[in-house]
C-alpha positions in Angstrom: 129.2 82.7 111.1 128.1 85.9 112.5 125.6 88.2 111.8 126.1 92.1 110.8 123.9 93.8 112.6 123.3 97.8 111.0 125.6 100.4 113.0 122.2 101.7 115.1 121.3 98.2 116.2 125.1 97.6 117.2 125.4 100.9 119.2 121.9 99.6 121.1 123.1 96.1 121.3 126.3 97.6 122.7 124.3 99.6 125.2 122.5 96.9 127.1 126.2 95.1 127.3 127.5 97.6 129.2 124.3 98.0 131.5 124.4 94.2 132.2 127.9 94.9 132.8 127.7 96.9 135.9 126.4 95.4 139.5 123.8 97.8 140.4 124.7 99.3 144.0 121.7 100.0 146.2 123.7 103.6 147.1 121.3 106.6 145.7 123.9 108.1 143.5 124.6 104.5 141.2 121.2 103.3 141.3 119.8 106.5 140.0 122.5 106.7 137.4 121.8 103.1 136.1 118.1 103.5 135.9 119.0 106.9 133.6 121.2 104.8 131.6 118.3 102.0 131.1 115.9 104.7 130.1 118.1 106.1 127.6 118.6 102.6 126.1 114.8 102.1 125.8 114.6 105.4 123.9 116.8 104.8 121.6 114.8 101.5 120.9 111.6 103.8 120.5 112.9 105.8 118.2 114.5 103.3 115.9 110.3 101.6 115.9 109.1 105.1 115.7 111.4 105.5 112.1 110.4 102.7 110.7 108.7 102.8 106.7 105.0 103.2 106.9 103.3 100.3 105.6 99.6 99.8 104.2 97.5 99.0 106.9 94.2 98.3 107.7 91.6 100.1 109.3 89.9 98.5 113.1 87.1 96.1 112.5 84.1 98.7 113.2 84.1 102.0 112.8 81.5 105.0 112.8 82.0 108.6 111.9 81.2 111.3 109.6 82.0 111.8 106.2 81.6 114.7 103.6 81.8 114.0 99.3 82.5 116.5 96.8 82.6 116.2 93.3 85.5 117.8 90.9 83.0 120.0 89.1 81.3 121.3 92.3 78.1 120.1 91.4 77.5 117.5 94.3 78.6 118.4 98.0 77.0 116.4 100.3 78.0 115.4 104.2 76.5 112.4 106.1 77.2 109.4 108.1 78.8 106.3 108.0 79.5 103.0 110.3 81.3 100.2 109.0 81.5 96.8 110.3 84.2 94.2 108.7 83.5 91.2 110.7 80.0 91.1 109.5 80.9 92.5 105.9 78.2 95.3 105.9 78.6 99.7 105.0 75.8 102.0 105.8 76.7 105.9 103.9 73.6 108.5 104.8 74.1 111.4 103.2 72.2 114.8 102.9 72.9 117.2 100.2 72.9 119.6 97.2 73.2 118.6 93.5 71.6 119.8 90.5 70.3 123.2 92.8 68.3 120.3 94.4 68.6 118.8 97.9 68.4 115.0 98.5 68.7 112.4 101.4 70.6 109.5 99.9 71.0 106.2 102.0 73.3 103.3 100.7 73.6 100.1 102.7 75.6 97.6 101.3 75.1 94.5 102.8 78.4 91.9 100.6 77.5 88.6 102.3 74.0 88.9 101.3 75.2 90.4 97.9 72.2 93.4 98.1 72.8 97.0 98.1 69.8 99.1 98.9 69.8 102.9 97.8 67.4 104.7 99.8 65.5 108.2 99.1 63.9 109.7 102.4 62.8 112.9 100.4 60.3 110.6 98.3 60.3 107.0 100.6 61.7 105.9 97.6 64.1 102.2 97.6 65.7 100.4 94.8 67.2 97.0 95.8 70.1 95.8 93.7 73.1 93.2 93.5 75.8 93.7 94.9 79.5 92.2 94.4 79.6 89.9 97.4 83.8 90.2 97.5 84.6 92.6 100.6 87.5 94.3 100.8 88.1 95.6 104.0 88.8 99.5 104.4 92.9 100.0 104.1 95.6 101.4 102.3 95.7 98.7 98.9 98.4 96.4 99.3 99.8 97.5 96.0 99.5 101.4 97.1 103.2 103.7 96.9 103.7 106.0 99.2 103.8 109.4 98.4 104.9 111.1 102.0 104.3 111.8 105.6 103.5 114.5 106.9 101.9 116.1 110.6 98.5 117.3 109.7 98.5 120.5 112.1 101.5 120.9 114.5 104.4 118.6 115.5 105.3 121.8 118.5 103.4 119.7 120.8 101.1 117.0 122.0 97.6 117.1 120.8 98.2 120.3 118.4 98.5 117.5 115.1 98.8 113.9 114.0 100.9 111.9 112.1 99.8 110.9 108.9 100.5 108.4 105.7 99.4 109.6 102.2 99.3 106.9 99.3 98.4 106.6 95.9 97.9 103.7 92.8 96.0 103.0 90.3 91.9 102.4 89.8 91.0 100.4 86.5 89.8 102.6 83.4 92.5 104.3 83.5 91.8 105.8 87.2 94.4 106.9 89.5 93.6 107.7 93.5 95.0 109.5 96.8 94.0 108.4 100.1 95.6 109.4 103.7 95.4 107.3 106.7 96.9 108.2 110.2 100.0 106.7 111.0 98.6 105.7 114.5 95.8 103.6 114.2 95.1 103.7 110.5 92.4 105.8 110.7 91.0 107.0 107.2 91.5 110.9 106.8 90.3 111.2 102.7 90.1 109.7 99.5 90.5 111.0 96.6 90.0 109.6 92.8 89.5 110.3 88.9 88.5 108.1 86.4 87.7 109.6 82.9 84.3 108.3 82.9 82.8 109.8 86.4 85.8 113.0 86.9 86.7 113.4 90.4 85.9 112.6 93.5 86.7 113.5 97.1 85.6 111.8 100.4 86.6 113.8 103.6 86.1 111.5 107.2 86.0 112.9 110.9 85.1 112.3 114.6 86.0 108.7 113.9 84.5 106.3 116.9 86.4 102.6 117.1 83.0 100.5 117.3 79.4 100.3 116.6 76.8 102.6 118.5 73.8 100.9 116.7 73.4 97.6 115.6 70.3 99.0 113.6 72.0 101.0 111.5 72.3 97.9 109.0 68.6 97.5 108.6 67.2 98.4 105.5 64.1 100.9 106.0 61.0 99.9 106.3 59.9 101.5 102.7 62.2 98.8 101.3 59.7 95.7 102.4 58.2 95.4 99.4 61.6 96.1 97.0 62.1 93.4 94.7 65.5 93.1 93.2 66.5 94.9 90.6 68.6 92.6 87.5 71.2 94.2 86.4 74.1 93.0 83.8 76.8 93.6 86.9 76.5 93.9 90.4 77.3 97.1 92.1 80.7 97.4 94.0 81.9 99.7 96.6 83.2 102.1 93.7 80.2 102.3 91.6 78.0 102.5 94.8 80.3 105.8 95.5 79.9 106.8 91.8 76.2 106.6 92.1 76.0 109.8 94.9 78.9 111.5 92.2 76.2 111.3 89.4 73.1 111.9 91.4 72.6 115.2 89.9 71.9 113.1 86.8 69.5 110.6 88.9 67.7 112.8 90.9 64.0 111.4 90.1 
C-alpha cells in the first residue's frame, strides 16, 4: 500500500531524490551547482510551512506592554499599562484617562489563583477588593475562533516596513460577538474588539509588547489596599466584566 503524497510534496520529495542521486565532485563548478540545487530544495520546504492555515495560538507566558481602551460611544478613552504573567495566573491593567469630562487613574490586578481582584483609584487612594473567578484562561485566539483573513499590517515591499497578521472572530455569551488580531509570528495580541447589547462596544489597542516581566512588583496590590476587606458579591468578577468595569466607569466615577 502506498501513500499519495499531494503534487507539491511529490515535486519536493522528488527533488531531494535526484540531489541524493548525484556524487558530489569536489571541482568548483559541480559543487557550487549542487549546493544551489540544495538551497532551492530547502526553499521550497519554507514556503510550503510559510502557506500553511493560521491556527489559534497562544500568546508567550509573560508579557508587558501598553494598551489603549475606547468605548463605542466615545465616552471613555483611556491608555495605560499592562504585564501579564500565565505561569503564575495573575493581570495587572493601569490605566489613566477621560470619561464623564472627568479624568481617573484606574488600577485592576487580577490575581485568579487567589480568586481576588483589586480595583484601585490613585486620584482618591481609594481600593475595593472583590472575588474573582479563579478559572484562567490564558491570553490566545479561542479555540473555537473562525478566521476572518490575513493580512500585512503596513508593507509586505520589504523587511521591517509591516507584519504579518491573523484576525479572528466568535461569539461572547449574551448575545456578544468579538474581533481580535494576533501576529502571525509570535502571537502577539494587536486588538480586541467586542459588543454585547448590555455594555455596547469596546476596543482594546496593544503596543511595544516586551516578552517577560520587568517587575515582579507590579502584582502587589497598593499599599491603600491593607485594610480592604472583601467585598460579597452574588458572582465573582471575570476577565470580561473586569474589562466592562473601565467601559462603564463614567457611570462609577465616585
Amino acid at each position: 500500500m502506498m501513500w499519495a503524497l499531494p503534487p507539491v510534496s511529490r515535486f519536493i520529495w522528488k527533488c531531494f531524490l535526484n540531489q541524493s542521486a548525484h556524487r558530489f565532485s569536489w571541482s568548483g563548478d559541480s559543487l557550487t551547482m549542487n549546493f544551489i540545487s540544495v538551497l532551492s530544495c530547502l526553499s521550497l520546504l519554507l514556503a510550503v510551512g510559510v502557506a500553511q492555515y493560521p491556527k489559534p495560538c497562544v500568546v508567550p507566558e509573560l508579557l508587558s506592554g501598553g494598551l489603549t481602551v475606547m468605548t463605542g460611544d466615545g465616552l471613555i478613552s483611556s491608555t495605560g499599562l499592562i504585564t501579564y504573567d500565565a505561569l503564575g495566573q495573575r493581570m495587572r491593567v493601569k490605566n489613566f484617562g477621560i470619561g464623564d469630562n472627568q479624568d481617573f487613574a484606574l488600577d485592576q490586578l487580577m490575581l485568579f489563583r487567589e480568586g481576588v481582584y483589586y480595583e484601585s483609584n490613585w486620584k482618591t487612594l481609594s481600593c475595593k477588593k472583590m472575588k474573582l473567578d479563579s478559572s484562567f484562561i490564558p491570553m490566545q485566539v479561542p479555540p473555537d475562533a473562525k478566521l476572518m483573513g490575513q493580512v500585512f499590517m503596513g508593507s509586505s515591499s520589504s523587511w521591517g516596513m509591516g507584519v504579518l497578521t491573523n484576525t479572528w472572530y466568535g461569539s461572547l455569551s449574551e448575545n456578544g460577538f468579538y474581533s481580535t488580531v494576533f501576529t502571525e509570528i509570535g502571537c502577539i495580541p494587536v486588538s480586541f474588539t467586542s459588543y454585547t447589547p448590555q455594555s455596547g462596544w469596546l476596543t482594546v489597542s496593544t503596543f511595544n509588547w516586551v516578552i517577560g516581566t520587568s517587575n515582579p512588583m507590579d502584582y502587589l496590590p497598593p499599599d491603600f489596599c491593607a485594610n480592604s476587606e472583601l467585598e460579597e458579591t452574588e458572582t465573582p468578577h471575570n476577565f470580561f466584566t473586569v474589562m466592562e468595569s473601565l467601559a462603564m466607569k463614567s457611570k462609577r466615577i465616585e
